[in-house]
N, C-alpha and C positions, 0 to 999 in steps of 0.2 A: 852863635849858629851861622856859618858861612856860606850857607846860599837859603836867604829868610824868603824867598816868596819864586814860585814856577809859575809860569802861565803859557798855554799852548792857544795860538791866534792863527788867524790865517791872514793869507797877503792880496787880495783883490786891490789893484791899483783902484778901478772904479772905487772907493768906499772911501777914497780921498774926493773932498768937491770938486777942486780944484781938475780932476779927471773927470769924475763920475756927472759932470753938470746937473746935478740932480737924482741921476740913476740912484745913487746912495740910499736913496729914500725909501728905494725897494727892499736893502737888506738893514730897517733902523734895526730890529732887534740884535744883529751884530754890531750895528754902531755901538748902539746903548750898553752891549755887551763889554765893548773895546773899549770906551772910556771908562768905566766899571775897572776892569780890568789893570787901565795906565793909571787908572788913580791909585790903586792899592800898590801899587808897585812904589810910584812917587811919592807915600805917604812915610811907607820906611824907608826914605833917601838911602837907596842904595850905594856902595861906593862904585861897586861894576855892575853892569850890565852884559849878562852873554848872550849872546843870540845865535841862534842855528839855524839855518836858511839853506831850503833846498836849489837857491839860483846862484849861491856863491858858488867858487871852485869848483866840483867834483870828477871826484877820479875812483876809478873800480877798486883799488885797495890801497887808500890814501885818502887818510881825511886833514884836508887843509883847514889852515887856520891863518885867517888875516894877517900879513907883516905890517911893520910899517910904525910911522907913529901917528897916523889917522888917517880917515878921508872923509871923502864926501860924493852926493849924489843928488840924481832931480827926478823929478818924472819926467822927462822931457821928453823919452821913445812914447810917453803914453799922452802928451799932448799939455804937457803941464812944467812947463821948466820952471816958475816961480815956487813952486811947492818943491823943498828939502830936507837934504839934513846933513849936517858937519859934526863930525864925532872924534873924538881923540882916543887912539887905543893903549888899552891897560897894559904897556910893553911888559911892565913884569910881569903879569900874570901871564902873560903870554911866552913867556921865558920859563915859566916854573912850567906852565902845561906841556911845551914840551919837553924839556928835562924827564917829566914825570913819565910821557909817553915813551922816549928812549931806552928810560929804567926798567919802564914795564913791557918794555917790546910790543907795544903799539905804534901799527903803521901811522903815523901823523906828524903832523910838523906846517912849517911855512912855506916850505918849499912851492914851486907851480903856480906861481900866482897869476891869474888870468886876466884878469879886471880890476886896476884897483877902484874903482869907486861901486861906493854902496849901490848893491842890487834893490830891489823891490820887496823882497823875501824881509830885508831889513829896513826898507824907507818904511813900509807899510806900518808894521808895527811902533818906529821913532814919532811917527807923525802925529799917533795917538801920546806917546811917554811924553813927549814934548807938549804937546795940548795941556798935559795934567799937570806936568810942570809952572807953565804959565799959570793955570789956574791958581797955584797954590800961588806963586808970587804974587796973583790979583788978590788975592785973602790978605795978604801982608804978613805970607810968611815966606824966607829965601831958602830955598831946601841945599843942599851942598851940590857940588857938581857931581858928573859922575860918567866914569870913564865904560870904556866897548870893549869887547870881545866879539869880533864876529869868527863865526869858523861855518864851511858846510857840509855836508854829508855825503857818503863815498856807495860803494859795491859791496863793501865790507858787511859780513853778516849782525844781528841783530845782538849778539853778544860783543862785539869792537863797538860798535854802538852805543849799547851799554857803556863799555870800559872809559869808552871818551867822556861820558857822563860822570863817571866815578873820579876820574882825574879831574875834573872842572872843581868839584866837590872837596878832593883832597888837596888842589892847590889851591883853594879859596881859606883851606885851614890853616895851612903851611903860612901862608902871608897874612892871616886874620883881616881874609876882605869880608865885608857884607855885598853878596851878591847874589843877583835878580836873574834867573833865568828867564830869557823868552824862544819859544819852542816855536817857528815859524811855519807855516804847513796848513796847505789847503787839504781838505780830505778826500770824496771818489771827484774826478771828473765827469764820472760819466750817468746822470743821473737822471737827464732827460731825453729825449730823440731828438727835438728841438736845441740842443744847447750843442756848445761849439763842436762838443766828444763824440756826442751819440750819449747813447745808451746801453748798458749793463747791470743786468739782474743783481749784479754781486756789487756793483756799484752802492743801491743801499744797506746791504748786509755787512759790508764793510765800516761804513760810515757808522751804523748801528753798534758794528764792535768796539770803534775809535772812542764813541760819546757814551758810551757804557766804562769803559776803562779809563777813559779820563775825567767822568765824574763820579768814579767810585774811588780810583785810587786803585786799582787790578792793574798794576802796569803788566804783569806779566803775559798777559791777553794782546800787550802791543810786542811783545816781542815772540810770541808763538805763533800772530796770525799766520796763516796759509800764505807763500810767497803764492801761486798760481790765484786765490783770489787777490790779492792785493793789487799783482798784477791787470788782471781783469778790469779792476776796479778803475784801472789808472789811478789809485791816489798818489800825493804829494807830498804829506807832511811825518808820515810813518817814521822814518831815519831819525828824522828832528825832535819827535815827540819820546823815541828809544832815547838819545843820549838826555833829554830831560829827567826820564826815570832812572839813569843811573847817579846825577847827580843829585837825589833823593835818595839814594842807596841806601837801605835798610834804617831810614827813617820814618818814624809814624808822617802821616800827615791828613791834614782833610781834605777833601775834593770838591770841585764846583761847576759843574756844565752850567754858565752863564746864561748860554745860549747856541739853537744851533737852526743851521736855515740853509736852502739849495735851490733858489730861485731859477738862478741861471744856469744849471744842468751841473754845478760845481756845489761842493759841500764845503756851510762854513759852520766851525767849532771853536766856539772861546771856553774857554776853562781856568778855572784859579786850581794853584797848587798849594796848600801852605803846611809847612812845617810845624807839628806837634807834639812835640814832643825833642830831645836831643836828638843830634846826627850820629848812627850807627847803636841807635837805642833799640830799635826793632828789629831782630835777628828773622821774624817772621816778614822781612819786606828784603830778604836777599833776594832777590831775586835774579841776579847773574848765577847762584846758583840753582834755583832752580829751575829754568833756562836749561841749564846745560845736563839736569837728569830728565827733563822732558824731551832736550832734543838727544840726548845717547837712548833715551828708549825708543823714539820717533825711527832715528836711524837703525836700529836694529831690528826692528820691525819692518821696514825695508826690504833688508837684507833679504829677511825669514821669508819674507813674500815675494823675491823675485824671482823670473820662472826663467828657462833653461838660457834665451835670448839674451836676456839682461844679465843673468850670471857667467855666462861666457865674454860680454864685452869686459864687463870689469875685470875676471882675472886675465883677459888677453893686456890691458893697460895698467893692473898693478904688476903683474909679470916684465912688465916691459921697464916699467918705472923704477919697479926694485932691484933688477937683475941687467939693466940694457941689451937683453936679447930677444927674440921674438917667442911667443908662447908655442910649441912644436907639438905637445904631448897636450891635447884635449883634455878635460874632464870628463870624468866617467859618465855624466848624466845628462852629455848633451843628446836631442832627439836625433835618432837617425833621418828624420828629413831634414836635418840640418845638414846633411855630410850629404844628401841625393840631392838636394834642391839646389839651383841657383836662380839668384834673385838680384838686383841693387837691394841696397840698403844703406841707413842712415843711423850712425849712432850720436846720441845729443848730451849730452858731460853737462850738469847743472851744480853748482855750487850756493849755499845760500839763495836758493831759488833764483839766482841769477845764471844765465849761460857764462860755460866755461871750455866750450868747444863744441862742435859739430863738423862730422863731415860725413859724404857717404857717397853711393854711386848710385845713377838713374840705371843704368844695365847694368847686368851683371859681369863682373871681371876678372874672377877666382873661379876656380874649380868648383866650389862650393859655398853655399850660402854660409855656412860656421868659416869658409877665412873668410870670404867679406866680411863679417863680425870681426871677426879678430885684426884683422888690417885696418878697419875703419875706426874701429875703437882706440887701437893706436894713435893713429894720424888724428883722431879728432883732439885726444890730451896733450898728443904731443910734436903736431905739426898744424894746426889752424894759425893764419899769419894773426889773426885777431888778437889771438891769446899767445903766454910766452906757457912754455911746457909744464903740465902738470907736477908740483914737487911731491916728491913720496908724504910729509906731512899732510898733503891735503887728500890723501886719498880717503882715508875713512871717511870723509866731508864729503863724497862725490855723490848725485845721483846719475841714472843711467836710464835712458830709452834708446829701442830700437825700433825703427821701422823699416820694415819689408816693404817694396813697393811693388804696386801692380803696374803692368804695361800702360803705358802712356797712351793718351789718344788728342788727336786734333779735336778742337772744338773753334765755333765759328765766332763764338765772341763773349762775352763779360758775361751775358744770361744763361751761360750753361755753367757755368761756375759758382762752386759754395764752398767759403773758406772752412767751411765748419767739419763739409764730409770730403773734399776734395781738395788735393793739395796742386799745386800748376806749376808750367816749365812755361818762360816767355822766350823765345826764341828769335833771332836778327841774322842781319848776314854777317858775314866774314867769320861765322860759329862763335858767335856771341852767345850762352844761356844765362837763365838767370831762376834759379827750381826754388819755392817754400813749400815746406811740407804742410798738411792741412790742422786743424783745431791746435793751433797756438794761443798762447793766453795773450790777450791787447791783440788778437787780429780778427776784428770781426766783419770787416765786410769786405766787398772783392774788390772794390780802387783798393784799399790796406794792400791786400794780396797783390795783386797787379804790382802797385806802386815799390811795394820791397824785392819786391823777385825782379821786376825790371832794375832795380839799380845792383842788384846781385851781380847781374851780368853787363852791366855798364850800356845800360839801353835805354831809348827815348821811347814812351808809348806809342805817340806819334808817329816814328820809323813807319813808312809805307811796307816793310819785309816786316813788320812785327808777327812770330806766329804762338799760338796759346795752346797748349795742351794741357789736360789733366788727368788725374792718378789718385787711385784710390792706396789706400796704406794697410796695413797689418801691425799696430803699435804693439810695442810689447813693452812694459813697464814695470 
């Protein structure tokens, strides 16, 4: 069986002493969870170790994967440089995962390398495997050494996620290693008012769905969550905990929420994984496909519900994408206030609940509000400098908002502003802007708003000319 034991932890530097001076004491039951955890791991001397870490690499559609033939790391940003860990990496296994990614045309590889020395994401969890380690050599037994795999987590939606799972799993067979998943990943951020985040309602609903599914063994429930709550949530370890379940892929197994605790406004989740049965024995735990008939029905349900706004931007940017000419002959069922009105407007391209473009106008600059839809929905897929142009494959993948905006108005300062009903323009000299639109998922209070929209427009709050308007919206979804 080539990957005998998962475990999803989280990475709180504090919960190292050596950081934490004690603090640790406040989350024992994730201690007691974590050495729990590194013992069973170190008990079947694994030959590799993978670990998935949301503080390694990441890139919007590229999921790296450590080069190299090791590193090492300290706490030393967190106040601790004698506490570490030196790791040797499993080059071939790292050779065969990509190979396997290239075959299967998954975006991944070595490429990109940012940092070589071990993040946190990964110190965290060695500091415990290594503890367990030692134990076992104080018993007087020497367990075998055992080589790393570090990779991190990308933009990429919840099925490459998947798939990079499923490769760990079929190059751990390929080479007949015994190997240990560890799924790195703090859960919501935002779980108190008092804690670093704030607070968010969805923050424990999330957590709630995390520690349901990872001590049931429902992975499917971690690849269907809602991108807008996950969002919301600010969690962290979602990605990492996805490619965990594909290298279980359609294996039985048993589940174990250890333990789970959010003292400091952050959620932590330990969980054991173990394998029950043979790898690819349980045709009922595919779950990459079923995944993909929840989300083709999710997405066409969409479709079915979107109203005249939203159907006009998409075929003005599948038109464009498919044919490179501008959409001329309207759809029969756009409203006639669409052809009489003009307005600004903002169309937003969402991909795997990640943005995939936005653009729009605070005035109006078209004859009418259907070409501003149609000119903005353009330019958002396929002129936002952020992004590179929408390819016709991903369109069926696209979601789509519009907002209409209402006339703008001065306000005198931060207390007339609510990110929730009101969206703002910060305004400087030499016509500087800088506009966010209102109720985005992760913006809830008005510094958030402030603070994004001023760097929008390359502006210091500060600035004596700074001026504040706000705008109500008309979303259309």
């Amino acid at each position: 069986m080539p990957v005998v034991i998962a475990v999803a932890v989280p990475h709180p530097p504090l919960i190292v002493p050596g950081v934490g001076h004690g603090r640790e004491r406040e989350i024992q039951a994730t201690v007691d969870a974590y050495r729990e955890a590194a013992r069973r791991i170190a008990e079947l001397e694994p030959q590799t170790i993978v670990v998935s870490s949301p503080h390694t690499a990441m890139y919007l559609d590229y999921l790296h994967i450590a080069p190299g033939h090791g590193a090492s790391g300290t706490f030393a940003q967190f106040g601790d440089a004698a506490d570490g860990s030196s790791v040797t990496y499993d080059e071939e296994l790292v050779a065969e995962l990509c190979r396997l990614a290239r075959e299967s045309d998954l975006s991944a590889g070595t490429a990109g390398e940012r940092e070589h020395s071990l993040d946190w994401g990964v110190l965290v969890p060695l500091h415990f495997i290594q503890a367990a380690y030692d134990e076992l050599r104080a018993s007087g037994r020497e367990p075998a050494p055992y080589r790393v795999v570090r990779m991190g987590i990308s933009g990429l939606g919840p099925l490459e996620h998947y798939r990079m799972g499923q490769l760990v799993q079929r190059a751990a067979a390929s080479l007949v290693r015994c190997v240990a998943y560890v799924a790195s990943g703090d859960l919501s951020h935002k779980l108190a008012t008092d804690g670093p985040y704030g607070y968010s309602p969805d923050g424990p609903v999330f957590d709630e769905l995390a520690c349901r599914a990872l001590g049931t063994g429902a992975f499917l429930d971690l690849l269907t969550a809602d991108p807008g709550l996950c969002e919301r949530a600010a969690e962290c370890g979602l990605r990492s905990f996805q490619i965990m379940a594909g290298a279980l892929d359609r294996t039985p197994v048993t589940s174990e929420l250890l333990s789970y605790e959010g003292p400091f406004g952050v959620g932590y989740g330990v969980a054991v994984i173990a394998p029950a049965g043979p790898e690819g024995s349980d045709a009922g735990r595919d779950f990459a496909a079923a995944y993909e008939a929840c989300h083709t029905r999710d997405m066409s349900r969409r479709r079915a519900e979107e109203d005249p706004y939203v159907r006009l931007a998409r075929a003005s940017l599948e038109h464009r994408v498919l044919t490179g000419e501008r959409l001329r002959d309207l759809p029969g069922d756009v409203p006639p206030e669409l052809l009489s009105r003009r307005a600004g407007a903002f169309v937003s391209i969402k991909k795997n609940g990640q943005l995939r473009g936005c653009i729009g106008t605070i005035e109006p600059a078209r004859a009418s509000l259907a070409e501003e839809i149609v000119s903005n929905a353009v330019s958002a897929g396929c002129h936002d400098p952020r992004f590179s142009p929408v390819r016709p494959d991903e369109l069926p993948e696209l979601v789509y908002d519009v907002d209409v905006l209402g006339e703008p108005e001065p306000v005198s300062g931060p207390e007339q502003l609510d990110p929730h009903r009101f969206g703002v323009i910060v305004s400087a000299s030499r016509g500087r802007r800088g506009l966010l639109l209102p109720d985005l998922d992760g913006v809830d209070t008005v510094d958030e708003q402030l603070r994004i929209a001023a760097r929008k427009g390359g502006i210091s709050l500060e600035e004596p000319s700074v001026r504040l308007e706000r705008f109500v919206v008309e979303r259309h979804e």
